[in-house]
C-alpha positions as CSV (number, residue, x, y, z in Angstrom):
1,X,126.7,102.5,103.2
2,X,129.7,100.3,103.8
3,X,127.3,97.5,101.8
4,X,128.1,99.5,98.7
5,X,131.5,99.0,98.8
6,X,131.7,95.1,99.3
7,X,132.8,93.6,96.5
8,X,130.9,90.6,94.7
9,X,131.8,87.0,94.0
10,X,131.7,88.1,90.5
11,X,134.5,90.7,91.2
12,X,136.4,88.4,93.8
13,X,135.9,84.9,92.4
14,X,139.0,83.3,90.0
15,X,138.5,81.4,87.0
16,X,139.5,78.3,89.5
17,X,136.9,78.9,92.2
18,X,134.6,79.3,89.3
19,X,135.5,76.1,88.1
20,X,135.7,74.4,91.4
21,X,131.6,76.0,92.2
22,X,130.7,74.6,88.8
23,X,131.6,71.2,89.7
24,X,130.5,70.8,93.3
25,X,127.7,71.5,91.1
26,X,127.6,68.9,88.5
27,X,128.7,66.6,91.7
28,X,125.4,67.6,93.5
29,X,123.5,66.5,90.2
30,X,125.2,63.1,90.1
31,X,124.2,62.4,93.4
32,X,120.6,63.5,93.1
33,X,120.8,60.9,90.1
34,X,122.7,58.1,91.4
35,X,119.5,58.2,94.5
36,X,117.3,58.1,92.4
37,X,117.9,55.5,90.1
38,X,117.6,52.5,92.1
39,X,113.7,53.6,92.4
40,X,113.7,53.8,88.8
41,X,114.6,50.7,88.3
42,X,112.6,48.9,90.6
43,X,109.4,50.9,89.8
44,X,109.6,52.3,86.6
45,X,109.8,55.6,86.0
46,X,107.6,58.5,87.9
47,X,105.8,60.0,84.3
48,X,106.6,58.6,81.0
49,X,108.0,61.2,78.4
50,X,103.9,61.8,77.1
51,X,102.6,62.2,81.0
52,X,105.2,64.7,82.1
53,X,105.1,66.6,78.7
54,X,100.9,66.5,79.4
55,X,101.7,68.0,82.8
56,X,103.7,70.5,81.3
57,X,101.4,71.7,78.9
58,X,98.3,71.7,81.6
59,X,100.3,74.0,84.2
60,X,101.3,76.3,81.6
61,X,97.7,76.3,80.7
62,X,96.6,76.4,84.6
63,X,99.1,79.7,85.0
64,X,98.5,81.0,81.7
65,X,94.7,81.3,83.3
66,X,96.1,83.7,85.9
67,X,95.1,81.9,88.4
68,X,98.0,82.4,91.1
69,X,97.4,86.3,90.1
C-alpha cells in the first residue's frame, strides 16, 4: 500500500537532474567508444556496413520464423 504513494523520478526529478542523467549518459557512450577504437584501428572493423546490415536482415528473418516462440 505505502508503494502507491511513492512518488516517481518523473514526478521528483528537475529539469537539471534530468540534464545531468542525460549526460552521464552520453559520457558512458563516449567511453564505450573511445575503448573501442584502438581495436578498430588496429584490426579493422568487426562487420562492414553490408555484413552487419546481412545480419540484420537474417535475425529478423530467424525471429520473424518464430523460432524463440
Amino acid at each position: 500500500m505505502m508503494n502507491d504513494m511513492m512518488p516517481t523520478i518523473e514526478e521528483t526529478a528537475t529539469p537539471d537532474i534530468l540534464a545531468q542523467i542525460e549526460h552521464e549518459e552520453w559520457e558512458r557512450g563516449n567511453e564505450q567508444r573511445e575503448r573501442w577504437e584502438p581495436w578498430e584501428s588496429n584490426f579493422g572493423p568487426l562487420l562492414t556496413q553490408a555484413e552487419w546490415t546481412q545480419h540484420e536482415h537474417d535475425l529478423n528473418n530467424w525471429f520473424d520464423q518464430g523460432t524463440l516462440k
